[in-house]
C-alpha beads as a LAMMPS data file, in Angstrom:
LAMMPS data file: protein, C-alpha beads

367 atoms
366 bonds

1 atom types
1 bond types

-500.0 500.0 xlo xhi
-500.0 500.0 ylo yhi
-500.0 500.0 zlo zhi

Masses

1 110.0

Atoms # bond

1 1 1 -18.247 20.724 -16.865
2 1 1 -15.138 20.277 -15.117
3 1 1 -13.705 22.139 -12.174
4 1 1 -9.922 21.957 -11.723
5 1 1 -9.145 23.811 -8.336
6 1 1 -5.059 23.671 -7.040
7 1 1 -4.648 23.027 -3.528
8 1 1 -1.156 23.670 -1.735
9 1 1 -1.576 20.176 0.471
10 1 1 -4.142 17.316 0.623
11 1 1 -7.801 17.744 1.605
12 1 1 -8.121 17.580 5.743
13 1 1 -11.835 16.067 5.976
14 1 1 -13.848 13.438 5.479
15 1 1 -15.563 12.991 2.063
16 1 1 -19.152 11.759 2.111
17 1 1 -20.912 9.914 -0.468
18 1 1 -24.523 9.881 -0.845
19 1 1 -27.337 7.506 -2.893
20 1 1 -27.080 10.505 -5.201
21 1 1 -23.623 10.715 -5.237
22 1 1 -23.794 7.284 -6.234
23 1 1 -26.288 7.315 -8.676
24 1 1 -24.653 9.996 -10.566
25 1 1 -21.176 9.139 -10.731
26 1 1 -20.837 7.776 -14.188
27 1 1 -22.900 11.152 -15.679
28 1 1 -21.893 14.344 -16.775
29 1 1 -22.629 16.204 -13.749
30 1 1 -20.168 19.204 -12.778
31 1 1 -17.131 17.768 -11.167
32 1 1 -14.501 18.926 -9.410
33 1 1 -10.786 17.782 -9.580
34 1 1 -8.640 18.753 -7.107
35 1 1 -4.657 18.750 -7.357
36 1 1 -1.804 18.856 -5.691
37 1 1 1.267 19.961 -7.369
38 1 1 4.634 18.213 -6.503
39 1 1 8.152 18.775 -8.833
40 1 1 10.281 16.042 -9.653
41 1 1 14.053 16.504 -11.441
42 1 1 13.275 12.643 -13.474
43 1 1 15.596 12.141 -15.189
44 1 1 14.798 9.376 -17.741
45 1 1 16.389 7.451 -20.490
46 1 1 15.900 5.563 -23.996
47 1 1 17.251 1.609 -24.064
48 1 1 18.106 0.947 -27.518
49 1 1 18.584 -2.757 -26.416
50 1 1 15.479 -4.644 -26.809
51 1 1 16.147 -8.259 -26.020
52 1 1 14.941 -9.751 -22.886
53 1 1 18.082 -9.899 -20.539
54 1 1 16.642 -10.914 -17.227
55 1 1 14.800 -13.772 -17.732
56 1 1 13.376 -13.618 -14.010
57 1 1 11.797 -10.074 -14.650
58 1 1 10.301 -11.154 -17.607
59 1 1 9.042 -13.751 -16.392
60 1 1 7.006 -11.665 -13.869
61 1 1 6.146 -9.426 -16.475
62 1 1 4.461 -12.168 -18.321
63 1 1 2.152 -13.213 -14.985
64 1 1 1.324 -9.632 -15.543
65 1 1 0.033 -10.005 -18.219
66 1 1 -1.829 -13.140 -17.843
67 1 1 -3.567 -12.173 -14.743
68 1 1 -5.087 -9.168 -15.725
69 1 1 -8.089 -8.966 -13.658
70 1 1 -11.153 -5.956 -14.376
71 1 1 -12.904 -4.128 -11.039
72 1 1 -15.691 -4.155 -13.133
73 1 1 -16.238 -8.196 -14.260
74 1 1 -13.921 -9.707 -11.701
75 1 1 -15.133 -8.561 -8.481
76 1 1 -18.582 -9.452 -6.937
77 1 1 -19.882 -6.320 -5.828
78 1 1 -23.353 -7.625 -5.437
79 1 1 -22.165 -9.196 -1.898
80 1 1 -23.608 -8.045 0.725
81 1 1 -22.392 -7.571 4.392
82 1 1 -23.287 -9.887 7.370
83 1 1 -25.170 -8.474 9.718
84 1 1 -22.313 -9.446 12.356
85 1 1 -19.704 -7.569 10.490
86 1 1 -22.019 -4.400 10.433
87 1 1 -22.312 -4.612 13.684
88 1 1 -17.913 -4.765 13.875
89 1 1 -15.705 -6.763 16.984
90 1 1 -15.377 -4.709 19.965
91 1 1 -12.062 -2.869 19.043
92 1 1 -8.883 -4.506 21.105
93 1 1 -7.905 -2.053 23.685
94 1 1 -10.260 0.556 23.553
95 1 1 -13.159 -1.747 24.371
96 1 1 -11.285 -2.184 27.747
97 1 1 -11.139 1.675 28.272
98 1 1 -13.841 3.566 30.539
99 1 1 -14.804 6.256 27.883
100 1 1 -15.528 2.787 24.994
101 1 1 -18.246 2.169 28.082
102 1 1 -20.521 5.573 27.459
103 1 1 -20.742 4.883 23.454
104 1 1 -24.294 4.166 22.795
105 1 1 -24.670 0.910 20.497
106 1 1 -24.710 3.196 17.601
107 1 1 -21.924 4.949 18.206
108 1 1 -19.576 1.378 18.551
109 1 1 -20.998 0.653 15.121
110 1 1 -19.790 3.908 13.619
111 1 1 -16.711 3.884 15.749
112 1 1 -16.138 0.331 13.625
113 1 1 -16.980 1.811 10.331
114 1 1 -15.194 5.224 10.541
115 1 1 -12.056 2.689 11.310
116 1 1 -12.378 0.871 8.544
117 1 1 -13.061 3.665 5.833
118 1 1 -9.946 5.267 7.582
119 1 1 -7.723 2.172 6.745
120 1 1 -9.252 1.309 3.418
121 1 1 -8.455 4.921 2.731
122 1 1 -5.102 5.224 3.205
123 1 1 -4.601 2.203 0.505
124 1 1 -6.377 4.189 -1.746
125 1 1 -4.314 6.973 -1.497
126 1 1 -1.396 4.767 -1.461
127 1 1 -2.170 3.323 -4.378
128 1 1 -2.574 6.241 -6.352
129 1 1 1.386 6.979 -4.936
130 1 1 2.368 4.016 -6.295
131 1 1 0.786 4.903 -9.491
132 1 1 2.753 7.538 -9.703
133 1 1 5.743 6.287 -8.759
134 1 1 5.507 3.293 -11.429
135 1 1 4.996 5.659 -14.326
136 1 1 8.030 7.383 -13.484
137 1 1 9.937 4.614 -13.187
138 1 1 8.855 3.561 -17.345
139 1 1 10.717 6.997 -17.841
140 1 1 13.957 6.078 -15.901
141 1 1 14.906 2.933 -15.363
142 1 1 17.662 1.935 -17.265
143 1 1 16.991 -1.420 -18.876
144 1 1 14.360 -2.622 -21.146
145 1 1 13.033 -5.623 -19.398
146 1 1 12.457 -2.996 -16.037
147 1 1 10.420 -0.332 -18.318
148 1 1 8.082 -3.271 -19.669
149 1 1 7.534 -4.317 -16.460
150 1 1 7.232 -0.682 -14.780
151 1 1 4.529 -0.589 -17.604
152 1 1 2.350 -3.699 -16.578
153 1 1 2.912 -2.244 -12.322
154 1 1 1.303 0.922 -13.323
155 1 1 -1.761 -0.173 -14.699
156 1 1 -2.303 -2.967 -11.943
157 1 1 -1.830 0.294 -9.363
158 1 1 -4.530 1.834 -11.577
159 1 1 -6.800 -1.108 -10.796
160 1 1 -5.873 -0.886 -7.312
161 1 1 -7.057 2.815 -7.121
162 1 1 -10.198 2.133 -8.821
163 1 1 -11.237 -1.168 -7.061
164 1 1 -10.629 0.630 -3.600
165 1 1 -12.444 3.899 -4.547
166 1 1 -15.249 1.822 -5.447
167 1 1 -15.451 -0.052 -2.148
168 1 1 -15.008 3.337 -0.576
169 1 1 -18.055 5.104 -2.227
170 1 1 -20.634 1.905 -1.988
171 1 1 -19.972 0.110 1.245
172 1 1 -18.298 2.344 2.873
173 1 1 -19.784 6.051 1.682
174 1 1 -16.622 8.169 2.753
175 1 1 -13.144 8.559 2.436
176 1 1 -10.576 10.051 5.084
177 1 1 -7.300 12.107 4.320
178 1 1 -4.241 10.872 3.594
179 1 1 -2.047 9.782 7.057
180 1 1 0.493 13.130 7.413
181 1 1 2.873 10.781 7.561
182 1 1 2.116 8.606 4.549
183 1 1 1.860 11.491 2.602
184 1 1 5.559 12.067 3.604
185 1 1 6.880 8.980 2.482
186 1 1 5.174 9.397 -0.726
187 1 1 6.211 13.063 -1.616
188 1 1 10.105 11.601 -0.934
189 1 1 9.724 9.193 -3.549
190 1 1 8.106 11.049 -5.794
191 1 1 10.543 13.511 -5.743
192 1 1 13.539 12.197 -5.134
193 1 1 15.829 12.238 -8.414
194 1 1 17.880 8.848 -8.115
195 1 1 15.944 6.251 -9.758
196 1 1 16.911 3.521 -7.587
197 1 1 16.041 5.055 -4.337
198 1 1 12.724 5.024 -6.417
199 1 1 12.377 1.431 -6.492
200 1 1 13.415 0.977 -3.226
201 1 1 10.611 3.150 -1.539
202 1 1 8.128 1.685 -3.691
203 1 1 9.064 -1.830 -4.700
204 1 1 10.447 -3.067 -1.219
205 1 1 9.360 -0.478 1.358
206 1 1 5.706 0.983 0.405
207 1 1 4.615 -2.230 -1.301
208 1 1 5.952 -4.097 1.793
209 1 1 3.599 -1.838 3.782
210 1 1 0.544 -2.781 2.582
211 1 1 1.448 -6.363 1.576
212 1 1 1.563 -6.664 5.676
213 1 1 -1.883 -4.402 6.033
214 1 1 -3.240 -6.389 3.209
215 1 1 -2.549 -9.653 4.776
216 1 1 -3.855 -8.300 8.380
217 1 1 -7.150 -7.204 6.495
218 1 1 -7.199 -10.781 4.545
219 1 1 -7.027 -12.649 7.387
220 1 1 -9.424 -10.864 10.074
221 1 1 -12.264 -9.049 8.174
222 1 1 -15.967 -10.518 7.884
223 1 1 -16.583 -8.283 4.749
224 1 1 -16.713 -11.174 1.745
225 1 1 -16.043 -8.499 -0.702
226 1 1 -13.353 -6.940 0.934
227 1 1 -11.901 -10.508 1.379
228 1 1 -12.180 -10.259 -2.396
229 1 1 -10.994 -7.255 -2.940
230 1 1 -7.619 -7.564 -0.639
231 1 1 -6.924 -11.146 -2.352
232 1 1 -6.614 -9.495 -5.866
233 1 1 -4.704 -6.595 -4.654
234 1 1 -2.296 -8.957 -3.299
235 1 1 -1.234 -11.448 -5.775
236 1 1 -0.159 -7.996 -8.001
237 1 1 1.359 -6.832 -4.818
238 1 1 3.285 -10.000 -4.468
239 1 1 4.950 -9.490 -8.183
240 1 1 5.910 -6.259 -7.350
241 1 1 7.908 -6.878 -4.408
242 1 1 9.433 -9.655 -5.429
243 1 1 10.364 -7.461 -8.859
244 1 1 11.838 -5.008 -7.216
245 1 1 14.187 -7.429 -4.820
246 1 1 15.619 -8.905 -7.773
247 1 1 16.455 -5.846 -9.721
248 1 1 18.017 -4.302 -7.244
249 1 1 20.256 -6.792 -5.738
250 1 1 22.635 -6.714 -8.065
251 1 1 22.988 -2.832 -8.754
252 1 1 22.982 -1.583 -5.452
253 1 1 26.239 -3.991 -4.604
254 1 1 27.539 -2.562 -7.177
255 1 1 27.395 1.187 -6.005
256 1 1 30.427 3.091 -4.311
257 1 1 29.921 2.423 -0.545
258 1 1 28.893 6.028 0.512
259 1 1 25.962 5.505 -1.829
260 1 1 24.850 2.309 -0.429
261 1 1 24.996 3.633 3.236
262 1 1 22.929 6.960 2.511
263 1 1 20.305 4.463 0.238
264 1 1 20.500 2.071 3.507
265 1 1 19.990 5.265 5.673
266 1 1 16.897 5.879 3.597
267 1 1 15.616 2.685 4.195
268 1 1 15.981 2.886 7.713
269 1 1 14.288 6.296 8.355
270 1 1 10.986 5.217 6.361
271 1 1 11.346 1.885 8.820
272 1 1 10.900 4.325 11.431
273 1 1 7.969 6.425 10.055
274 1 1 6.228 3.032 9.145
275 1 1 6.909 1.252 12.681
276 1 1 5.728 4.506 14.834
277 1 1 4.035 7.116 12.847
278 1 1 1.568 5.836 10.689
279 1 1 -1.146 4.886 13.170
280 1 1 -4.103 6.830 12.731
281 1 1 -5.859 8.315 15.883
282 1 1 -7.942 10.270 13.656
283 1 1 -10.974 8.322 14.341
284 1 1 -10.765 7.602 18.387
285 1 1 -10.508 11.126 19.019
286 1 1 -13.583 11.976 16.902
287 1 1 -15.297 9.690 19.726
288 1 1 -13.428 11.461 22.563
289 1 1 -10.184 9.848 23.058
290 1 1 -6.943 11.860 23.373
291 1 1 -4.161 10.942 20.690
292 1 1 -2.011 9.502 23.254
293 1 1 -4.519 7.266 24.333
294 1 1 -5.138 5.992 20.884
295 1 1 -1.559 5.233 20.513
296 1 1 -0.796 4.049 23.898
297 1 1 -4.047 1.405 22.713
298 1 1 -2.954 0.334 19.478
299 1 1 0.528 0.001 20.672
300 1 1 -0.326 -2.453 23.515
301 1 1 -2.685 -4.534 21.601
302 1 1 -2.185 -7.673 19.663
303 1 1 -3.363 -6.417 16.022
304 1 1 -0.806 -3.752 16.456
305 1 1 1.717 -5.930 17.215
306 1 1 1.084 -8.772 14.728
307 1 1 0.732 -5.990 11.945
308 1 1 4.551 -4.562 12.911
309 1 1 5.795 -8.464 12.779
310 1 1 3.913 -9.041 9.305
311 1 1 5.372 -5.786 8.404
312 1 1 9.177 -6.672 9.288
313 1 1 9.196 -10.245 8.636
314 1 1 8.926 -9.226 5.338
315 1 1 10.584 -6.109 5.024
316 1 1 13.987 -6.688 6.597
317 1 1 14.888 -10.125 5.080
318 1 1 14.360 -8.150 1.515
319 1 1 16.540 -5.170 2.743
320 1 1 19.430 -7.465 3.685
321 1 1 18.906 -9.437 0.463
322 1 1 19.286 -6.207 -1.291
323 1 1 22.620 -4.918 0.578
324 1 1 20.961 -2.274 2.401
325 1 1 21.337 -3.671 5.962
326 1 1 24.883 -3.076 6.047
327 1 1 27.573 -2.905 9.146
328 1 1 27.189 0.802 9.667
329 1 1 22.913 1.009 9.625
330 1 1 23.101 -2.480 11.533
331 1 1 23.038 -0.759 15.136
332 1 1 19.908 1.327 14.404
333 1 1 17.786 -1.618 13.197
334 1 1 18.774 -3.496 16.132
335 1 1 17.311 -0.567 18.143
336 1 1 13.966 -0.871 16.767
337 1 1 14.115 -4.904 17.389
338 1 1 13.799 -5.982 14.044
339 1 1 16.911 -7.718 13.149
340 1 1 15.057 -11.303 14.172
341 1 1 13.369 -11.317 11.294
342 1 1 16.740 -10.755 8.436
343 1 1 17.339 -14.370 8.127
344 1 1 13.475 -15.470 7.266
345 1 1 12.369 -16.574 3.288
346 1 1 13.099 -12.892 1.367
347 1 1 10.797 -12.129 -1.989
348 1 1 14.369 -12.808 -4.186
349 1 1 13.262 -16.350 -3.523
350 1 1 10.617 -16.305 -5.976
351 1 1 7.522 -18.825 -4.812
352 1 1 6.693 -19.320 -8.288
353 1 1 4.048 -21.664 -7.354
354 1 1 1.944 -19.198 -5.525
355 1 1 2.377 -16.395 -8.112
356 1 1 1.429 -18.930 -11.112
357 1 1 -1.383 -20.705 -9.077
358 1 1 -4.667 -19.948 -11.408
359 1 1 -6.432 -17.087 -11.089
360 1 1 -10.734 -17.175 -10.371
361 1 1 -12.215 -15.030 -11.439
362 1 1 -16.636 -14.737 -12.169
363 1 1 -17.220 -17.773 -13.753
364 1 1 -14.054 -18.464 -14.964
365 1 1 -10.017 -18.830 -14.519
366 1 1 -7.483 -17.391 -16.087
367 1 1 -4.816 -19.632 -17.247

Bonds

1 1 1 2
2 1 2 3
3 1 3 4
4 1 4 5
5 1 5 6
6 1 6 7
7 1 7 8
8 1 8 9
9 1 9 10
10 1 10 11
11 1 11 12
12 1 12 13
13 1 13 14
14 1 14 15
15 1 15 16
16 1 16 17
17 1 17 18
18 1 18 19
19 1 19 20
20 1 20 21
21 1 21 22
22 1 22 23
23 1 23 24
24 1 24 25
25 1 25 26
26 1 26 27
27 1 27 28
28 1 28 29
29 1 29 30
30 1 30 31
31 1 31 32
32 1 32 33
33 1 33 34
34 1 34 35
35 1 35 36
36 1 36 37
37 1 37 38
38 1 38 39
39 1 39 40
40 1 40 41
41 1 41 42
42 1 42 43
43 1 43 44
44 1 44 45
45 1 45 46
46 1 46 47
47 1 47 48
48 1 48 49
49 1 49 50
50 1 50 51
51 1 51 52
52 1 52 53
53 1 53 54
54 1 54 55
55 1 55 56
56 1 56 57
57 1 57 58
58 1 58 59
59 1 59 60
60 1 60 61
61 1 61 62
62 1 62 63
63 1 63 64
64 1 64 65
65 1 65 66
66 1 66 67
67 1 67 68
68 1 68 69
69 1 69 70
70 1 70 71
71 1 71 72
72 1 72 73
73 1 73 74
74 1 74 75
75 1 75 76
76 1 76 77
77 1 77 78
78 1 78 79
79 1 79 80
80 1 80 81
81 1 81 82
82 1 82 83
83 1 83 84
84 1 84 85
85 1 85 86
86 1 86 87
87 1 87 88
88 1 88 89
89 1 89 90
90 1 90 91
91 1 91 92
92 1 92 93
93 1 93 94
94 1 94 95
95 1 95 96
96 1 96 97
97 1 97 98
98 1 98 99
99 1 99 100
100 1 100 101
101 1 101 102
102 1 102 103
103 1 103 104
104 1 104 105
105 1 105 106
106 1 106 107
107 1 107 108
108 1 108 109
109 1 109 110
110 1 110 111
111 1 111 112
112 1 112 113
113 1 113 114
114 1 114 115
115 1 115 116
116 1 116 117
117 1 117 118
118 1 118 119
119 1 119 120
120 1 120 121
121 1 121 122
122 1 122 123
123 1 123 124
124 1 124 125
125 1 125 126
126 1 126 127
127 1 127 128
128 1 128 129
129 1 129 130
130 1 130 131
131 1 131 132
132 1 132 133
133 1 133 134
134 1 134 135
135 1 135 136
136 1 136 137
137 1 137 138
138 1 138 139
139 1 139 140
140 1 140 141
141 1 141 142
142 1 142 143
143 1 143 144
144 1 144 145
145 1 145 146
146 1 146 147
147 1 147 148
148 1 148 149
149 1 149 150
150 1 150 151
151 1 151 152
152 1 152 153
153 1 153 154
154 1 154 155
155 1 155 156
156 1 156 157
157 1 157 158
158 1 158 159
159 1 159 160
160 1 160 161
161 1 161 162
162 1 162 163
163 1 163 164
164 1 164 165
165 1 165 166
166 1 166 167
167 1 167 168
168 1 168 169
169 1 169 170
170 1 170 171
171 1 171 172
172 1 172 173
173 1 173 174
174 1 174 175
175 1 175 176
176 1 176 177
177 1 177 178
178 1 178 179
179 1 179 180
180 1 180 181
181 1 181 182
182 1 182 183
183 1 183 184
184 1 184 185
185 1 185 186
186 1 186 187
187 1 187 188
188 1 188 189
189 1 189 190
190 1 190 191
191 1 191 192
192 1 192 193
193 1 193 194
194 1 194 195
195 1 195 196
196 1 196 197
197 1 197 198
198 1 198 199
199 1 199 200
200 1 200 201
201 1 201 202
202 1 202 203
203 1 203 204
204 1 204 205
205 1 205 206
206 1 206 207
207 1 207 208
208 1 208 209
209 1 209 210
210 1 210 211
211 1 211 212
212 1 212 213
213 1 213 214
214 1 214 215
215 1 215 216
216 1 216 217
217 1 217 218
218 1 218 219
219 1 219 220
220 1 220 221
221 1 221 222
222 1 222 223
223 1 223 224
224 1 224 225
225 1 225 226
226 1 226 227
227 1 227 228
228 1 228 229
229 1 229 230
230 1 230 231
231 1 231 232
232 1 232 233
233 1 233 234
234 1 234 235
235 1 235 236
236 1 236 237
237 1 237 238
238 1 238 239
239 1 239 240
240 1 240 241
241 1 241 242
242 1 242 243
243 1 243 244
244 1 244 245
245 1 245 246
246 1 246 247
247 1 247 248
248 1 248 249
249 1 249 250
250 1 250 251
251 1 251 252
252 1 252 253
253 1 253 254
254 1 254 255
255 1 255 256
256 1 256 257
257 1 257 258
258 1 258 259
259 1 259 260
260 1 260 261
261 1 261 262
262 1 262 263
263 1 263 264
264 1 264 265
265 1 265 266
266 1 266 267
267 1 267 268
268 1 268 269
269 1 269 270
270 1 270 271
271 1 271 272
272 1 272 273
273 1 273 274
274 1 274 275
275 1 275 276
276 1 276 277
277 1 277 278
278 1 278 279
279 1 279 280
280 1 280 281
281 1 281 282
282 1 282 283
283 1 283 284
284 1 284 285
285 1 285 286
286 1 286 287
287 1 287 288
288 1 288 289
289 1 289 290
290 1 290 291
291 1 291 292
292 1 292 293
293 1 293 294
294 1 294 295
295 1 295 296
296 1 296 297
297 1 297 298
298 1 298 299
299 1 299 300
300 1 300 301
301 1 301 302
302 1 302 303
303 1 303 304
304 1 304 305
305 1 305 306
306 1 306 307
307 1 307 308
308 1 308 309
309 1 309 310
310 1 310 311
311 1 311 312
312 1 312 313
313 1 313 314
314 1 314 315
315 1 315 316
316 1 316 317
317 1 317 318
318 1 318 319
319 1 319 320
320 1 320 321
321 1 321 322
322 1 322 323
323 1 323 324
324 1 324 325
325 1 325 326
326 1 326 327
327 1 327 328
328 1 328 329
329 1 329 330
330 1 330 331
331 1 331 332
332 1 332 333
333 1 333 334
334 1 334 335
335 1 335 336
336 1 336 337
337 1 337 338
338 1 338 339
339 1 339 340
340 1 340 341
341 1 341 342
342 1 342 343
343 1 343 344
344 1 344 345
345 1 345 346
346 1 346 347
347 1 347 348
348 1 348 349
349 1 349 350
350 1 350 351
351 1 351 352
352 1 352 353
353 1 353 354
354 1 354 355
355 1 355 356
356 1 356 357
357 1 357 358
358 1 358 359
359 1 359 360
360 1 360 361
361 1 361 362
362 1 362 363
363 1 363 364
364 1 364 365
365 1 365 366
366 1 366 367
């Protein structure tokens, strides 16, 4: 039977998953769905024009479509860990601090895990945000080739949400709340009426996010699977971003100036939240730390620093190709020490190449 309860904000604790759990999951066992409700003013629109008019977005649309890939047949899930990444690196920073010294070997191991079920967690739940985001976007963008393309987004964010829950519940066995904060930038989107400002928290901020915490994860975890995992996730992710940077460019020089600066004001206030406030200190304090002290850590160390570079490098070159680092927002990017990075490669300069390089999958590639 199912349970639908109503909640007023997200759930605050951990959710533990069991061999039970697990070997249940797929019967019809009472279970329980829990909601948030949010209100949107979408507006959306019919386009009675059906021809193809951008022949770049269609042409994305069309790698869309050809690399499909299923959670299910695609991913190995039979890997196992090595016993070295059970065990997890001695976290930078905190491994230097006194308190890291009284952990028993035990507790370093959970420390390790908690951290990474609190990471892989908050691309879950960003996922399902950019779900949501892409359906309304179907509604309410304004030309044909963006709804077909909208369309194919949404269900790769669908596969994104499933291939992470799965991960979650069998090699991980919890899931943490959403980051405060990234629950923030997600509710603005969501709700936020103007269509465009849409695809510009999604398409060039959000997905800009986690292409730089996918490509942190990529590059320094010991988990085959999750290797696996991250790669899919990431050649969809790369489409997306590079969809939204060419849709945009054109409309938003094309908008009255006091509507570019307030979009380019937007931009730079989810910069902000994404440079400073979405580090989690959820899990060093559960092993005694104080929140400053996990911030002061992850602040000073190098995987904080080289995610906030993979971040920018690729977010502020697309926000100038865009139009949205203009003269009057200029000042407050230079403030946050960003503005190196606005003349490197943007995602307008479509590296067809990578994005039409074959796709393995279990025993076979798709073509």
């Amino acid at each position: 039977m199912l349970h639908v309860s109503q909640v007023e904000g997200p759930p605050n604790e951990v959710q533990y998953f069991s061999d039970d759990d697990l070997a249940h999951r797929l019967t019809d066992h009472d279970v329980e769905v829990i909601r948030e409700i949010f209100q949107t003013p979408l507006t959306g629109s019919y386009n009675w024009d059906y021809e193809a008019a951008n022949a770049k977005i269609r042409r994305l649309y069309e790698l869309g479509k050809r690399f499909n890939w299923n959670a299910e047949l695609d991913v190995d899930w039979s890997q196992t860990l090595p016993a070295d990444a059970a065990d997890g690196a001695e976290p930078e920073g905190f491994a230097e601090h006194p308190r890291w010294k009284t952990l028993t070997a035990e507790q370093k191991r959970a420390f390790s895990a908690r951290s990474n079920a609190q990471t892989l967690s908050q691309f879950l739940h960003g996922e399902q945000g950019a779900l949501m985001v892409a359906s309304q976007l179907v509604t309410c963008a304004p030309t044909h080739d963006a709804k077909l393309y909208a369309a194919s987004q949404t269900f790769d964010e669908a596969r994104h949400v499933e291939v992470f829950h799965r991960y979650l519940m069998e090699r991980c066995r919890m899931i943490y709340p959403i980051n405060p904060n990234l629950k923030f930038l997600l509710d603005k989107v969501l709700t936020d009426p103007r269509w465009d400002l849409k695809f510009i928290g999604m398409q060039i901020l959000i997905e800009g996010l986690a292409l730089a915490a996918f490509q942190t994860i990529h590059e320094t975890t010991r988990d085959p699977l999750l290797r696996d995992v991250v790669g899919l996730v990431m050649r969809d992710e790369g489409r997306h971003v590079a969809f939204g940077v060419n849709y945009l460019e054109d409309w938003i020089r094309a908008l009255p100036q006091d509507q570019i600066e307030a979009r380019a004001q937007f931009a730079y206030e989810a910069c902000v939240v994404m440079r400073n406030r979405l580090v989690s200190t959820t899990v060093a304090q559960e092993f005694g730390f104080t929140e400053g002290e996990a911030l002061e850590i992850n602040n000073a160390s190098q995987g904080g620093r080289a995610f906030r570079t993979f971040l920018f490098e690729r977010m502020i070159p697309n926000l100038k190709r865009v139009g949205l680092l203009t003269d009057a927002i200029r000042p407050k990017f230079e403030e946050l020490g960003v503005l190196q990075f606005e003349n490197l490669k943007n995602d307008g300069m479509i590296d067809w190449a990578t994005l039409e390089a074959p796709l393995e999958k279990r025993g076979r590639v798709a073509a």
